[in-house]
Structures are given as C-alpha cells and as structure tokens.
N, C-alpha and C positions, 0 to 999 in steps of 0.2 A: 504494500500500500504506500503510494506516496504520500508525502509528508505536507500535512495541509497547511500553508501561512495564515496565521489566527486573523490577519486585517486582510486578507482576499474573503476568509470566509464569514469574516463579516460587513465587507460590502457587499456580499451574496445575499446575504440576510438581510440586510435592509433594501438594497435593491428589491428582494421580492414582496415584501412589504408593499413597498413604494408602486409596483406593479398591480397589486392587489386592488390599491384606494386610488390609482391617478384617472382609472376612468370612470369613478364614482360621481355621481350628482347627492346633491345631498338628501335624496329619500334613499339613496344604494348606502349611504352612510351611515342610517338610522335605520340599517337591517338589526337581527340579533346578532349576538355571537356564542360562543362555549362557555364566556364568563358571564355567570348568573349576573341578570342586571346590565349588563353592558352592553350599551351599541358597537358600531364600528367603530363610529367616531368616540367612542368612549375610550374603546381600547386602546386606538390610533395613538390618543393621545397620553396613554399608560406609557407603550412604547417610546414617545418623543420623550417623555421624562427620562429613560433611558437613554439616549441619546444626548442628550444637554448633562445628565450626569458622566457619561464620557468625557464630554469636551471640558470639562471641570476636572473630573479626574488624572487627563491625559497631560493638560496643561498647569499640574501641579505634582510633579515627583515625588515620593516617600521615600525615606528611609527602610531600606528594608532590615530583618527578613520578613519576608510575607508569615504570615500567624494561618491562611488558608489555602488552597489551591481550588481550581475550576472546580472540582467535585464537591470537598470539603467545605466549600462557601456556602454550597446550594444546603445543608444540615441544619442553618439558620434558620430558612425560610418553609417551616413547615402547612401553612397556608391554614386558612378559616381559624387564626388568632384575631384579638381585639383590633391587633394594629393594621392588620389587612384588610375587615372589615370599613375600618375608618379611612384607609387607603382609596378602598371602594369607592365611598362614598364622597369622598373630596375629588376622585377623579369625574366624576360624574358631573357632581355641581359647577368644577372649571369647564369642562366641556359644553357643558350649557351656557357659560357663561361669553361663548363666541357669537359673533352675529351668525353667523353658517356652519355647518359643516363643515363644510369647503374650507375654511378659513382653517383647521388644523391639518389638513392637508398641504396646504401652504405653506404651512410650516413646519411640518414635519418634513417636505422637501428642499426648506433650506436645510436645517438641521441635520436629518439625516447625511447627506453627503462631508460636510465639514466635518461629523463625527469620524466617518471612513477617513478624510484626509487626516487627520490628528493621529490615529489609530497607526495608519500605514508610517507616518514620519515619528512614531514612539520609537525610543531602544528597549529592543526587546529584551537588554539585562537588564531593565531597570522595574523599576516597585511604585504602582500608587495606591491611594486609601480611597475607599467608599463602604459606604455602609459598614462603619466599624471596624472593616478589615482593612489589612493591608495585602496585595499579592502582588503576584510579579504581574507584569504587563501584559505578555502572552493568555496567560489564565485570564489575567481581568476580561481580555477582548471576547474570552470562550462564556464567559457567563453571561454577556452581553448575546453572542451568538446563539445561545441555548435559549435564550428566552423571546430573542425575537422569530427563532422556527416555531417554538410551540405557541408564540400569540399570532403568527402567520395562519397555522392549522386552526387558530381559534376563530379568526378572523372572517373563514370563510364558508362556515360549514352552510349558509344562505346564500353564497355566491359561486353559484355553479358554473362560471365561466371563468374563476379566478385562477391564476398559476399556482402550483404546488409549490414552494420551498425546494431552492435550488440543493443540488447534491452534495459542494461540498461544506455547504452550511448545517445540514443534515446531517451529515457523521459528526459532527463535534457534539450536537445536542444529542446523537445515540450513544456517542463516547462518553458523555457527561452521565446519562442513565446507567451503562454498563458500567460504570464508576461506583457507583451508588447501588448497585446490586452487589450480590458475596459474588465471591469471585467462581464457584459450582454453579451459579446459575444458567440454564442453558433457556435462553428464547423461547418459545413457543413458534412452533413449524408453520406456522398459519400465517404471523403477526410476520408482514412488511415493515417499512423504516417506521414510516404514518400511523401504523397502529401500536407498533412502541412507544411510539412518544404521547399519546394518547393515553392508553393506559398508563403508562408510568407516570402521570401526573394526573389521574385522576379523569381524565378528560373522556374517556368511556368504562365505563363498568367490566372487572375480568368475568369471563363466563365460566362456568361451569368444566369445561375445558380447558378453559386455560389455567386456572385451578387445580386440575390433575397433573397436567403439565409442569408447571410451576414448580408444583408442590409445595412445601413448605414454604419457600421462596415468596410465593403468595403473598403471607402475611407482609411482606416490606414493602408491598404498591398500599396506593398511590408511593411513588418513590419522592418527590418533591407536588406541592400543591399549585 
C-alpha cells in the first residue's frame, strides 16, 4: 500500500464535501442528515468549524510531545455527552443565524481551501494543540480527515446524486477505526469501506450478523460517536 500524505488526503476530504453542497440551493440545504436534528447546512457548518480550527491550529506551533495520536484522540470524544448535546444545539442556532443557506457554503468554500493550503505548507515534524491535546501534525491532519469522511457519508444519505468520499481520504478514516478496534478483530465479509465507517460510529445499527461475526468485538461499536 502506498503511503498516503495526510494534507493530499485531506484536501480529498474536503474537496468532497465541497462537491457534495456546491450545487445545492438552499431547500437541497435544508435536506436531513444522519445527525439527529441537523440539516445540511447544519452540519456544513459543524465541519467549517473544523476547518477554521485548523487554520488556528496550523498557524500556531506547540511544543511537543504530543500526549495523543490520530487514534488515541478520537477516546475523548465518546459522543451523546452534555457537551455534544450543547455543541448540537449552538450549531444549529449559528446556522440559522445566516440570511441563507447558501451563505455557509460560501464560506465554507473560502475556508475550506486555505485550510488545505496551511495543512500542505505544515512540517510535518512538528506538534500543534487543539482541543486539549497536543499531536504531531501528521495525526492532527488525520483527525480532521476522519471526521470530514464520516460527516460527508452523513451529509448525504437525502442526496442521491451526491459523490461518495474520495478513496484516499477513506483509508485514513478506516485506519482511524481499525485503530480503535483490538487488534483480532476481523471485519465482517459483507461491510465495504461505507459500511464501516457507519457502523463504527454509530451511524447504522450492527445486525444480527454482524454480531456473530464480530463477536465479542461487538461490544466496542459504536467505536467513536
């Protein structure tokens, strides 16, 4: 397997994003999505917060060592706590707080891109801080990447014409779950990249199959929320 550069594949990942919502009007905006509660333009703009926390983190160096890695970050963020909830709900209220739709797309396409340029002009031996941690650069770019495949998949399940999340932005957010599983876990024969990432965060229910499969393994999905 070649060796993926962590800022190619996350301008893969936000490129498909970007692809997802650019030919959106704004009732394609105000479809649902996978996130209970959220429209597109809800999520959209979950995601640009990521993004502007890049360009803050890229353009401010840490001290290392990193205290987490790609994987190890994600043990944080177990999901359906108080502070996600409230998370929820602040993202919503700013999003209505646009004249349009449209208008976070807007700027999620400034954004997004100058986030890729920062990312790709990082050195990659060096360390910044967010959310409490510190990691190397590399990893930061991967948890960014991991989160914009799986709110891409969330983004469209009403948008049956939208692009998939591109491939090599996909192995990093499947290397992030295979991280986070014991290391005996063997897949389920069924489950493509799409349905990994789905289930290991919750995003469809395992079945009764996959459960056999699994096995015991089971019990550690949802892997991150």
């Amino acid at each position: 397997m070649t060796t993926i550069r962590p800022d190619e594949a996350l301008a893969q990942a936000y490129d498909g994003i970007t692809a997802v919502v650019s030919g959106l009007d704004d009732a394609g905006l105000q479809r649902a999505t996978r996130c209970r509660g959220w429209l597109v333009a809800d999520l959209l703009l979950h995601v640009l917060g990521d993004a502007q926390r890049a360009l803050v983190a890229l353009a401010s160096p840490a001290d290392g060592p990193a205290d987490v890695d790609d994987v190890s970050y994600w043990r944080d963020f177990p999901g359906n706590d108080d502070a996600a909830t409230r998370h929820a709900w602040w993202v919503r209220r700013s999003a209505a707080a646009f004249d349009s739709p449209t208008g976070i797309v807007r700027l999620w396409r400034e954004t997004a891109p100058a986030a890729v340029r920062a990312a790709a002009s990082a050195d990659p031996e060096g360390y910044v801080s967010t959310q409490g941690h510190v990691l190397r650069v590399p990893d930061f770019l991967a948890t960014l990447t991991t989160e914009a495949v799986v709110h891409h998949l969330d983004l469209i399940p009403e948008l049956p014409d939208a692009p998939a999340p591109g491939s090599l932005a996909v192995r990093v957010a499947v290397a992030t779950m295979d991280g986070l599983l014991s290391d005996d876990t063997v897949r389920p024969t069924a489950w493509d990249d799409n349905d990994y990432l789905l289930k290991a965060t919750g995003r469809v229910p395992l079945t009764d199959r996959d459960r056999l499969e699994l096995g015991e393994s089971a019990g550690w999905f949802p892997l991150l929320g």
